[in-house]
N, CA and C atoms as a LAMMPS dump frame, in Angstrom:
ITEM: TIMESTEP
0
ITEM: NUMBER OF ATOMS
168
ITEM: BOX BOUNDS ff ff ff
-5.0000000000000000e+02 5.0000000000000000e+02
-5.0000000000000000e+02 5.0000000000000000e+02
-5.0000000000000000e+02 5.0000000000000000e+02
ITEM: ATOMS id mol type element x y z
1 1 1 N 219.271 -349.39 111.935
2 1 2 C 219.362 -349.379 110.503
3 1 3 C 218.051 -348.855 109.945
4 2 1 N 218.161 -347.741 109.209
5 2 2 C 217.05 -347.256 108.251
6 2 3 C 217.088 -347.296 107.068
7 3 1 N 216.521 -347.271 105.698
8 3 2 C 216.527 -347.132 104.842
9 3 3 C 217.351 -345.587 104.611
10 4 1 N 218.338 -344.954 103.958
11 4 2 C 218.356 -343.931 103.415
12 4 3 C 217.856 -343.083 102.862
13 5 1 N 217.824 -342.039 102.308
14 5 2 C 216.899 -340.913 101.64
15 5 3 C 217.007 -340.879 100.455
16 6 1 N 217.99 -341.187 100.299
17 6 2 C 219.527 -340.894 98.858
18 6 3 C 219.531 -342.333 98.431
19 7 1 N 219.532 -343.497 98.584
20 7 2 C 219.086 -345.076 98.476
21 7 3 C 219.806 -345.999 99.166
22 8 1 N 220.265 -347.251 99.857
23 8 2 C 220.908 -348.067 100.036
24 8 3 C 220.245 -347.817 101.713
25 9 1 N 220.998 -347.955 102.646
26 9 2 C 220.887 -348.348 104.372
27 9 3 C 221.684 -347.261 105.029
28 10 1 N 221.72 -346.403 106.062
29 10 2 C 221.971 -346.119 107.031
30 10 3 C 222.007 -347.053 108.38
31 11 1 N 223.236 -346.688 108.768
32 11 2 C 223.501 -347.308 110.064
33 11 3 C 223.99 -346.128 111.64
34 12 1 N 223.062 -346.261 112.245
35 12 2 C 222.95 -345.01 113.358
36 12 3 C 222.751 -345.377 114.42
37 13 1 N 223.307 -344.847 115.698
38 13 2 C 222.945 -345.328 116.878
39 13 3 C 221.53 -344.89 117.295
40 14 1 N 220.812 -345.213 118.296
41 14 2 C 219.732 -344.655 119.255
42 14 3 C 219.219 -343.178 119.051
43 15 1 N 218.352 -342.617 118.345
44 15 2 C 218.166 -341.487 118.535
45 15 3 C 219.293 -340.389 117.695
46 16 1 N 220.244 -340.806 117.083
47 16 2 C 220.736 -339.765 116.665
48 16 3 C 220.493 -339.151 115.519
49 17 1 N 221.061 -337.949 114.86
50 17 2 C 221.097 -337.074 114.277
51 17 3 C 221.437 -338.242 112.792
52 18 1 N 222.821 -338.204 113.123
53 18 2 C 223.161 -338.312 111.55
54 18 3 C 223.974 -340.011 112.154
55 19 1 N 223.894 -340.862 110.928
56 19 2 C 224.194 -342.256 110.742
57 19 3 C 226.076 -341.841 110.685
58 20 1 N 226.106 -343.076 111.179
59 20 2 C 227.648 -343.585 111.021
60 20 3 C 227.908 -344.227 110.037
61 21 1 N 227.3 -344.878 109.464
62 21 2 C 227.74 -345.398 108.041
63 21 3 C 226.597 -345.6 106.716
64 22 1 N 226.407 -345.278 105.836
65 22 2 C 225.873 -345.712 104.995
66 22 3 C 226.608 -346.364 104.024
67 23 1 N 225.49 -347.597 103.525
68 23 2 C 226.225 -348.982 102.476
69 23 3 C 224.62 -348.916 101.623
70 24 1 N 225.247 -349.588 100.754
71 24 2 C 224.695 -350.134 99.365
72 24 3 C 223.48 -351.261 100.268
73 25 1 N 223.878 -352.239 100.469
74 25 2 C 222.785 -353.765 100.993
75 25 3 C 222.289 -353.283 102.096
76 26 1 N 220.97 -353.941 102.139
77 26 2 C 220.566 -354.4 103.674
78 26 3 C 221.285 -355.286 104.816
79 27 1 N 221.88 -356.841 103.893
80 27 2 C 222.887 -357.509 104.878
81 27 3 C 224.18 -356.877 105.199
82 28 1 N 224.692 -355.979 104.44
83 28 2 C 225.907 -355.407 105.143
84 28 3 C 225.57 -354.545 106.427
85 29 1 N 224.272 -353.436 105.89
86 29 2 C 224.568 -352.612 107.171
87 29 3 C 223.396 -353.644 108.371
88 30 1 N 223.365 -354.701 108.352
89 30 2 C 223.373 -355.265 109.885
90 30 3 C 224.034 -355.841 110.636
91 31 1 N 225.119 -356.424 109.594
92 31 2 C 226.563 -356.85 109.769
93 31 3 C 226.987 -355.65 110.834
94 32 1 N 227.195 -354.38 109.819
95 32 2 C 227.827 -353.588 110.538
96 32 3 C 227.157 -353.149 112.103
97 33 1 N 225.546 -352.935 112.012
98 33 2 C 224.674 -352.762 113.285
99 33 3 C 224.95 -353.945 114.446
100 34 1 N 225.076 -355.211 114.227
101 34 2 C 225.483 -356.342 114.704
102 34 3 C 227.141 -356.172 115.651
103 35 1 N 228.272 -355.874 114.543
104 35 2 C 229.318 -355.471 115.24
105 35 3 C 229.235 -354.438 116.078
106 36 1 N 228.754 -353.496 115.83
107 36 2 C 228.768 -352.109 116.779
108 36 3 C 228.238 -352.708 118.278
109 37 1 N 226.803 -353.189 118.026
110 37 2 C 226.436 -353.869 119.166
111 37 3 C 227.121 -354.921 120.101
112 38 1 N 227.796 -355.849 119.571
113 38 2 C 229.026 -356.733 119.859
114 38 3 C 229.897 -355.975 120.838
115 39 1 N 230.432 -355.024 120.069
116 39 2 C 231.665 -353.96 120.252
117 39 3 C 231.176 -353.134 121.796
118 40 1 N 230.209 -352.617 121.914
119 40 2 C 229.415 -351.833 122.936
120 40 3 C 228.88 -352.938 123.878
121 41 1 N 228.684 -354.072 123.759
122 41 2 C 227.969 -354.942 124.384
123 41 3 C 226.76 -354.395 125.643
124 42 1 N 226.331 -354.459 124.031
125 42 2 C 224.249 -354.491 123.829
126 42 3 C 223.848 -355.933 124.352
127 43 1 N 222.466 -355.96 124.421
128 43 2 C 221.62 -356.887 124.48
129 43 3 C 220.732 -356.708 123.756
130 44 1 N 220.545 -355.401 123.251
131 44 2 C 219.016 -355.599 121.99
132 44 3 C 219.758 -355.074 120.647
133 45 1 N 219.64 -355.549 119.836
134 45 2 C 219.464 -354.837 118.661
135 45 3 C 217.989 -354.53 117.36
136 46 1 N 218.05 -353.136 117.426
137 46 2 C 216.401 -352.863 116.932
138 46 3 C 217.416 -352.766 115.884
139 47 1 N 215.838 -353.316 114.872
140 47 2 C 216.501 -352.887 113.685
141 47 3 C 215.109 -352.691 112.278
142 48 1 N 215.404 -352.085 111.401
143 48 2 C 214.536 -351.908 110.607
144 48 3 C 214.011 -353.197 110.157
145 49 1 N 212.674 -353.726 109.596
146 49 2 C 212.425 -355.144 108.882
147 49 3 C 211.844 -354.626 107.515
148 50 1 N 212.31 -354.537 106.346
149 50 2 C 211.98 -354.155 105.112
150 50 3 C 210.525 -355.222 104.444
151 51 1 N 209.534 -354.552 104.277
152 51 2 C 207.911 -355.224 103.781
153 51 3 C 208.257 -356.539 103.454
154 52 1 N 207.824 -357.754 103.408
155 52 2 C 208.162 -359.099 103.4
156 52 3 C 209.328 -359.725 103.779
157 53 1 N 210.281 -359.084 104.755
158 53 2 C 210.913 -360.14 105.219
159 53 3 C 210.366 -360.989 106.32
160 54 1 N 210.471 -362.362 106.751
161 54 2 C 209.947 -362.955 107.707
162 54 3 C 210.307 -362.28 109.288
163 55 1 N 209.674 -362.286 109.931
164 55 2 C 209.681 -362.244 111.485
165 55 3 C 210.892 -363.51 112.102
166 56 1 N 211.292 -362.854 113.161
167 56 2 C 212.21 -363.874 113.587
168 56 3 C 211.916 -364.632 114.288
């Protein structure tokens, strides 16, 4: 998950080109980063942390 260019979140796999989904929130597109990972069964999910959110 990255921030967009255009505003709201991108959601993209590893290295690619162009995102699979862009949304409006931050909690949706990790929802969505979360399922994909689920779906593929990952063990990591990287993900963007936007300036003051807490560390996990």
């Amino acid at each position: 998950m990255l921030p967009h260019p255009k505003g709201g979140w991108q959601v993209r796999r590893h290295a690619a080109a162009k995102a699979i989904r862009r949304v409006a929130s931050y909690q949706e597109a990790l929802e969505i980063a979360a399922r994909m990972a689920a779906n593929e069964q990952l063990s990591l999910l990287a993900r963007y942390r936007p300036a003051g959110e807490p560390s996990a």
